[in-house]
LUMMITOR-228912 format. One record per residue (C-alpha): residue number from 1; residue in three letters; x, y, z. Coordinates in pm, 1 decimal, m for minus. Layout:
+------+------+----------+----------+----------+
| resi | resn |       c1 |       c2 |       c3 |
+------+------+----------+----------+----------+
|  NUM |  ALA |        X |        Y |        Z |
...
+------+------+----------+----------+----------+
END
This chain:
+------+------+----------+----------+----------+
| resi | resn |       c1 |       c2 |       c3 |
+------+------+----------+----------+----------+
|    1 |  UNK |   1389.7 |    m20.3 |  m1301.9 |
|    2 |  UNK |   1586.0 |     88.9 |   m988.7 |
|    3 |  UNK |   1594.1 |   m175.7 |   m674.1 |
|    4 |  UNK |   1666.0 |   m152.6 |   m342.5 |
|    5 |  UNK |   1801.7 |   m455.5 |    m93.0 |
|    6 |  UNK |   1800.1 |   m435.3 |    278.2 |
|    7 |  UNK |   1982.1 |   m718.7 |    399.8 |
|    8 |  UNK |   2235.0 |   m756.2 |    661.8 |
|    9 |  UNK |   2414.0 |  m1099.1 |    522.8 |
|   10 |  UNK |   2651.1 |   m945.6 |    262.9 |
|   11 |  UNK |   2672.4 |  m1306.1 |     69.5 |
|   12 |  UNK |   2272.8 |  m1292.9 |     38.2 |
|   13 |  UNK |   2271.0 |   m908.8 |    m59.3 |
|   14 |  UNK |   2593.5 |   m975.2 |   m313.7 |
|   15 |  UNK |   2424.2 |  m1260.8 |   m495.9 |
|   16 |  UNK |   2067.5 |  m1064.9 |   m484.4 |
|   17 |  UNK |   2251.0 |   m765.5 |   m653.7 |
|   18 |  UNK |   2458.1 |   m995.0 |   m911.3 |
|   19 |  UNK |   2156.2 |  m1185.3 |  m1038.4 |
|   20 |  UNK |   1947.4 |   m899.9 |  m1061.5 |
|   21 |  UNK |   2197.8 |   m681.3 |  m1251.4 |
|   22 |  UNK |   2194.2 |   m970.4 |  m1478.0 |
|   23 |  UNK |   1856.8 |   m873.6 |  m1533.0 |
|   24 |  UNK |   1887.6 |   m507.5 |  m1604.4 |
|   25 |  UNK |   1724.7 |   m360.9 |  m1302.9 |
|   26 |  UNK |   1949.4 |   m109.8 |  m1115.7 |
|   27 |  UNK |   2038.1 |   m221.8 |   m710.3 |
|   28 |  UNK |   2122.7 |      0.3 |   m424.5 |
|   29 |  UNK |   2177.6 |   m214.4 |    m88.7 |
|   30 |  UNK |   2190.8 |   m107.7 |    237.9 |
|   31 |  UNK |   2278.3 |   m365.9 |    546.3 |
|   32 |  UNK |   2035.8 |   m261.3 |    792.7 |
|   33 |  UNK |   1712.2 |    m76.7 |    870.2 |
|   34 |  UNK |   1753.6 |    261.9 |    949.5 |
|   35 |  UNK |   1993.5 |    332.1 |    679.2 |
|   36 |  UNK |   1773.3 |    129.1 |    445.1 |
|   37 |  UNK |   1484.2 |    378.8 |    530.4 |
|   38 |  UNK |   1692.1 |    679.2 |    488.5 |
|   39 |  UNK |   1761.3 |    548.1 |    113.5 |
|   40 |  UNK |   1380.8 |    449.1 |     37.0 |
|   41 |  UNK |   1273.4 |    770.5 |    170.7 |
|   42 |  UNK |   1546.7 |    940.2 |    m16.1 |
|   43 |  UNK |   1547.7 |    803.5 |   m347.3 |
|   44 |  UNK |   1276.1 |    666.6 |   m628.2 |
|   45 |  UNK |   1253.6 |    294.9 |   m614.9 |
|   46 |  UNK |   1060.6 |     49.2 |   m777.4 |
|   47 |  UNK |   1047.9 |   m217.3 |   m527.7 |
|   48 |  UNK |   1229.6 |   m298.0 |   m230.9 |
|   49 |  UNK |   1348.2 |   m657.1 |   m131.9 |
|   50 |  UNK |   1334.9 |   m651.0 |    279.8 |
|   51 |  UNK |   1484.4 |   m817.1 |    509.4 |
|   52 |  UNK |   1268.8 |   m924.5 |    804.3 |
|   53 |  UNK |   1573.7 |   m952.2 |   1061.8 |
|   54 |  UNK |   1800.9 |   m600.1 |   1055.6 |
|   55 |  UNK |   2003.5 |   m443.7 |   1266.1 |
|   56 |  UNK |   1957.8 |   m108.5 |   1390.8 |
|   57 |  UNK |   1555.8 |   m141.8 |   1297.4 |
|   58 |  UNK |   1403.9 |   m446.8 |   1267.3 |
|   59 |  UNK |   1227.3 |   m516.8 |    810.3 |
|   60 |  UNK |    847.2 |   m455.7 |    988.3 |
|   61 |  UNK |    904.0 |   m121.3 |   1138.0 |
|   62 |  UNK |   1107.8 |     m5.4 |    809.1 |
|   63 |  UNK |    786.3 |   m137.4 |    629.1 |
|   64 |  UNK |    536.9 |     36.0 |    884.6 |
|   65 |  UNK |    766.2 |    361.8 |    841.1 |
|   66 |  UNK |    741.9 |    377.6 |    487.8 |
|   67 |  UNK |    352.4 |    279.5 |    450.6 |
|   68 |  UNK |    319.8 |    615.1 |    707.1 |
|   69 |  UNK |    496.6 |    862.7 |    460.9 |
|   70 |  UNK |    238.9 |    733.1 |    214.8 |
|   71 |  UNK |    534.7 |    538.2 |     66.0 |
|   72 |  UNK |    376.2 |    264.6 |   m114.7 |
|   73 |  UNK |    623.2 |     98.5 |   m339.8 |
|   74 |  UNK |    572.9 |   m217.4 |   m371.4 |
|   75 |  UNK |    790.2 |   m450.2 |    m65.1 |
|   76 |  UNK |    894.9 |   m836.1 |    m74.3 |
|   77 |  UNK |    967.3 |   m953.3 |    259.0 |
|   78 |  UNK |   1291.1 |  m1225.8 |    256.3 |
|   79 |  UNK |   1195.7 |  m1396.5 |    567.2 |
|   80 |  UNK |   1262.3 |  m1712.8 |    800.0 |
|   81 |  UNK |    943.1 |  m1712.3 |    955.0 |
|   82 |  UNK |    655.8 |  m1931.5 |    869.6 |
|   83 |  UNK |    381.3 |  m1941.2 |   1077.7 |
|   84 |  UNK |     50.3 |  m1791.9 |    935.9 |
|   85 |  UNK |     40.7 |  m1547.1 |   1236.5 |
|   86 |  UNK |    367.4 |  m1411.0 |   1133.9 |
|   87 |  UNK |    277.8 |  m1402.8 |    783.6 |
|   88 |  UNK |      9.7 |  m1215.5 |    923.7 |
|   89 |  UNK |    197.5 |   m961.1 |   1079.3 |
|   90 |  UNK |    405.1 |   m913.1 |    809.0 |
|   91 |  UNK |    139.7 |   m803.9 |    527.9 |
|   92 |  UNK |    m57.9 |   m601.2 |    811.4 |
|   93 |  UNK |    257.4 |   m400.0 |    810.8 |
|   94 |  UNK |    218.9 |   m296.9 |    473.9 |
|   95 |  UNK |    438.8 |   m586.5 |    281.3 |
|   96 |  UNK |    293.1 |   m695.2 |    m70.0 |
|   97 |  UNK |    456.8 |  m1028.9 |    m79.9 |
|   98 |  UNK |    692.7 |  m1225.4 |    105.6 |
|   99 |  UNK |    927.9 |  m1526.4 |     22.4 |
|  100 |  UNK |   1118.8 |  m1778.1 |    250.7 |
|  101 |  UNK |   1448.2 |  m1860.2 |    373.0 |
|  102 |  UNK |   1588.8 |  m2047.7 |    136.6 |
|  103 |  UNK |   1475.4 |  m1923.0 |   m162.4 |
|  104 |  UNK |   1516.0 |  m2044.2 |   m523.0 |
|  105 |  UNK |   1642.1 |  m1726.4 |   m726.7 |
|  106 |  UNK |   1429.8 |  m1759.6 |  m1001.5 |
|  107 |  UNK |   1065.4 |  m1709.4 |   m775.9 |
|  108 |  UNK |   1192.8 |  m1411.0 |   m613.8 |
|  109 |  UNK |   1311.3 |  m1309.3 |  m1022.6 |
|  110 |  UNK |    918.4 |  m1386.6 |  m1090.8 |
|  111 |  UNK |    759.4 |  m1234.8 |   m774.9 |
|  112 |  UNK |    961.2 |   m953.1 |   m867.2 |
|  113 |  UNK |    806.3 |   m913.2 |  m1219.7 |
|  114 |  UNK |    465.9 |   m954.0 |  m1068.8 |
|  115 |  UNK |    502.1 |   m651.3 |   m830.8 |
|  116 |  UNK |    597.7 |   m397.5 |  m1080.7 |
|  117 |  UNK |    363.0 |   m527.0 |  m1381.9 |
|  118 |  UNK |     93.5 |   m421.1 |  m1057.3 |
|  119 |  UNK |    237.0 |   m123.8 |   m998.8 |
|  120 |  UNK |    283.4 |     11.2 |  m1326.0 |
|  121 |  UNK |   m105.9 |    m27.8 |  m1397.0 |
|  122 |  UNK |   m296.2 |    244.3 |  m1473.1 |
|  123 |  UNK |   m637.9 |    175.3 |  m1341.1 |
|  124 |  UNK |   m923.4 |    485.8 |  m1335.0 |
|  125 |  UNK |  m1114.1 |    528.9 |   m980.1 |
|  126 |  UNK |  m1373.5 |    261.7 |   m904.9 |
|  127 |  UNK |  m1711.8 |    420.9 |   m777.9 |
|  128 |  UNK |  m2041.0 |    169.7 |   m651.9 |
|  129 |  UNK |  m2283.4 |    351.9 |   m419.4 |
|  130 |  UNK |  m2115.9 |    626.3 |   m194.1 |
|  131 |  UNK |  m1810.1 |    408.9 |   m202.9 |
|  132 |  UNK |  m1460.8 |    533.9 |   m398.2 |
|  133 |  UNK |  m1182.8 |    360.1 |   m475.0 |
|  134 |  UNK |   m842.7 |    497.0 |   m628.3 |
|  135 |  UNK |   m641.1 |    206.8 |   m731.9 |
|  136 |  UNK |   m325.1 |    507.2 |   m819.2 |
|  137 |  UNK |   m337.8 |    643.2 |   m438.5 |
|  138 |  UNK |   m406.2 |    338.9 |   m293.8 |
|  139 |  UNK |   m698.5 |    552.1 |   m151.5 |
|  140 |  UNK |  m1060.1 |    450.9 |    m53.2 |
|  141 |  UNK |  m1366.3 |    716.4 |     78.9 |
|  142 |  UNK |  m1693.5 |    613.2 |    210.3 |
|  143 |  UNK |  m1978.7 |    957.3 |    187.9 |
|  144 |  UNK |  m1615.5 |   1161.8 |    158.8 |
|  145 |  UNK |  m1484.8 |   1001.5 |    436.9 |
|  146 |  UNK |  m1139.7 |    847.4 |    392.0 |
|  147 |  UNK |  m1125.3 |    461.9 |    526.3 |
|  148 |  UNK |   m730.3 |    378.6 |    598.8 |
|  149 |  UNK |   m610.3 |     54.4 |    498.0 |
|  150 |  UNK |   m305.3 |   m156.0 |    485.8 |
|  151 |  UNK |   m227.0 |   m262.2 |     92.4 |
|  152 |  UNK |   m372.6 |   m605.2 |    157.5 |
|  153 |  UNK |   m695.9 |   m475.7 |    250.5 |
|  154 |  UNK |   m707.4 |   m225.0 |    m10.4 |
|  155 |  UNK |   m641.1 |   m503.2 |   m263.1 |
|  156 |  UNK |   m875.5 |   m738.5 |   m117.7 |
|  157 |  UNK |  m1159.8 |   m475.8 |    m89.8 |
|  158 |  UNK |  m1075.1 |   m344.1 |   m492.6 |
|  159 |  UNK |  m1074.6 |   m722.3 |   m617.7 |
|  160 |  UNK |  m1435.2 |   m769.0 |   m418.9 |
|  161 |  UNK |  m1593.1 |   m444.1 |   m581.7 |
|  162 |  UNK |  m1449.8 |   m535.6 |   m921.4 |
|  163 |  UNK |  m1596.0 |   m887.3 |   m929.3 |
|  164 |  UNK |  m1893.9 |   m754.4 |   m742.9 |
|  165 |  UNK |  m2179.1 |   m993.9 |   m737.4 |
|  166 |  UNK |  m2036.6 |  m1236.8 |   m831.9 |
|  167 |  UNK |  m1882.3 |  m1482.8 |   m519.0 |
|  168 |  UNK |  m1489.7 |  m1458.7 |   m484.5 |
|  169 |  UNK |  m1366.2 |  m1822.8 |   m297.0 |
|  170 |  UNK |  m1084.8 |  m1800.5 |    m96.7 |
|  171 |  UNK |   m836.5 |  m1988.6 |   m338.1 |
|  172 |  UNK |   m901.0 |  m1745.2 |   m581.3 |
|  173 |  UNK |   m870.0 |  m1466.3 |   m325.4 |
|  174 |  UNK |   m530.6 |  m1628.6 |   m240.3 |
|  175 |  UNK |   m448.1 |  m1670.1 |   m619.8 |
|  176 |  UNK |   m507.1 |  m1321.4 |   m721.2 |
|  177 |  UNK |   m427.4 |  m1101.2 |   m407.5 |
|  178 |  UNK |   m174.2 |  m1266.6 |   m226.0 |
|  179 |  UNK |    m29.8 |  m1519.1 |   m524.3 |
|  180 |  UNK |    130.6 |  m1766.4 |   m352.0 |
|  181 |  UNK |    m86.5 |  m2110.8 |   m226.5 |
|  182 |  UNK |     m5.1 |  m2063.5 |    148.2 |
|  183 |  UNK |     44.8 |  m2456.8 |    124.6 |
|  184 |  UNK |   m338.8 |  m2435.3 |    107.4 |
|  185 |  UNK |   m449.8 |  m2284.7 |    404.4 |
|  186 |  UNK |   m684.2 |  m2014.8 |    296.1 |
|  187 |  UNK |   m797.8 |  m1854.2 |    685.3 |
|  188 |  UNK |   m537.8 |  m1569.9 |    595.8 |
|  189 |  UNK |   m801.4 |  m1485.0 |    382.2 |
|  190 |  UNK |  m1055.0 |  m1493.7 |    618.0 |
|  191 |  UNK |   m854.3 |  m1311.1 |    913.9 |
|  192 |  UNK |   m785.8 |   m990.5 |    645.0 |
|  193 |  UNK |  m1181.2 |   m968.2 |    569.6 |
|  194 |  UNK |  m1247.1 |   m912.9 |    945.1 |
|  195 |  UNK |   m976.0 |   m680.5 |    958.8 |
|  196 |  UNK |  m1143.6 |   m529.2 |    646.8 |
|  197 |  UNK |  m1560.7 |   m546.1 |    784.7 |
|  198 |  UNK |  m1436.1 |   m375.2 |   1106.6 |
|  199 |  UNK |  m1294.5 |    m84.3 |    929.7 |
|  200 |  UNK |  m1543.3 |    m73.1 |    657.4 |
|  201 |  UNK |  m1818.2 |   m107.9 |    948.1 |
|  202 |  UNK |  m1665.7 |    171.9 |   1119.4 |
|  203 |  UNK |  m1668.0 |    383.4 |    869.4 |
|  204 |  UNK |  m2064.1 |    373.2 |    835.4 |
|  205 |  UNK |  m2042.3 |    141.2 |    534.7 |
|  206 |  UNK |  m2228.5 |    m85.7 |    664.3 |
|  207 |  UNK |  m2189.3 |   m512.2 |    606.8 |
|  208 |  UNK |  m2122.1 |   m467.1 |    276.2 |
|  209 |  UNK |  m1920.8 |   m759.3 |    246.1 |
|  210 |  UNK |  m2156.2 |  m1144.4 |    275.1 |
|  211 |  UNK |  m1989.9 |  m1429.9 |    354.9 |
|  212 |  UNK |  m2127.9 |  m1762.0 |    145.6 |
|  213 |  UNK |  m2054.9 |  m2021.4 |    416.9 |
|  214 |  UNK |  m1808.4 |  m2288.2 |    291.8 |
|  215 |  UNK |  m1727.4 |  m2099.6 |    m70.5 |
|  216 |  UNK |  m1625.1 |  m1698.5 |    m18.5 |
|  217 |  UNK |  m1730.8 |  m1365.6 |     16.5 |
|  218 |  UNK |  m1953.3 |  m1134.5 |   m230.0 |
|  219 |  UNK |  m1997.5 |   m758.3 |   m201.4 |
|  220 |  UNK |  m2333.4 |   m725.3 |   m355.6 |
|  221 |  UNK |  m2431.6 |   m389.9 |   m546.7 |
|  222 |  UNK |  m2761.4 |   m350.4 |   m365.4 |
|  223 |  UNK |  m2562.0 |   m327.6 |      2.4 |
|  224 |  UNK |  m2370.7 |    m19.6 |   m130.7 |
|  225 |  UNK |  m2683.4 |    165.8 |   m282.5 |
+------+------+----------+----------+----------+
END
């Protein structure tokens, strides 16, 4: 497995690249954006540990750059920033996890693992009603019309269609999407499904996805016949 670290504080990327050697992946590091982008775009990665705070071009536009080549390895976010709005931000720019400033060695080791066990699974396309989902291409079609979305939504949507009717809280949402607790504020959760109806909406889909007041959500199979 093959790394890359873009990180402008050579004593964090030097003791990112040390411990992870330790653990047989392979590390590149670059210390800022835009060459960190040339590399991603250059090379096959498995994952990419970002900076949110580069020089040159700031983690979220290397992020946004990457998600519009149709790049979509998976990308931890090393960031100081805490507020939900930021955190926010940050997935809606394509990020698939993020971890803060200071960090314990050993999470990032285990969010690591996480991301690639995702990546490397082989799912088959997910059909209900006129609606397609490709978990390999990260693509989703409504009637043969393609519906963009950021990863988040795409796994949020994919996780509502696979448990469909049943009723998906938000702490499991947060367990199995996002997996991290969010110090148990769940309303990320319910800022990504309007982000998610709108497109879906727009897209002629319709309301496919019900929200059970004070529990979850629950895409139903009779909304997508």
């Amino acid at each position: 497995m093959k790394l890359l670290i873009v990180e402008d504080e050579p004593g964090i990327s030097s003791f990112l690249k040390e411990g992870l050697e330790e653990a047989s992946y392979a590390v590149d590091i670059s210390g800022d954006g835009k060459s960190g982008l040339e590399l991603a775009l250059k090379n096959e990665y498995n994952l990419i540990i970002l900076d949110w705070m580069l020089p040159a071009m700031s983690g979220i536009e290397v992020c946004r750059q990457l998600r519009k080549a149709e790049n979509m390895i998976p990308i931890i976010f090393l960031t100081a920033k805490k507020t939900l709005d930021d955190l926010v931000f940050g997935f809606d720019a394509g990020a698939n996890d993020y971890i803060k400033k200071p960090f314990e060695f050993e999470e990032l080791l285990a969010r690591i693992k996480v991301q690639l066990k995702k990546n490397l699974t082989d799912d088959s396309t997910i059909k209900a009603g006129q609606l397609t989902i490709n978990p390999l291409s990260h693509q989703v079609f409504f009637a043969s019309k393609e519906i963009i979305l950021t990863p988040k939504e795409f796994a949020l949507l994919e996780y509502l269609v696979r448990n469909m009717d049943r009723v998906c809280t938000r702490n499991l949402i947060i367990e199995k999407i996002w997996e991290i607790p969010f110090e148990s504020d769940t309303s990320v959760v319910d800022v990504f499904i309007t982000f998610l109806r709108r497109k879906l909406e727009k897209a002629g889909c319709g309301k496919i996805i019900q929200t059970i007041y004070g529990v979850g959500y629950i895409v139903r199979e009779r909304d997508l016949l």
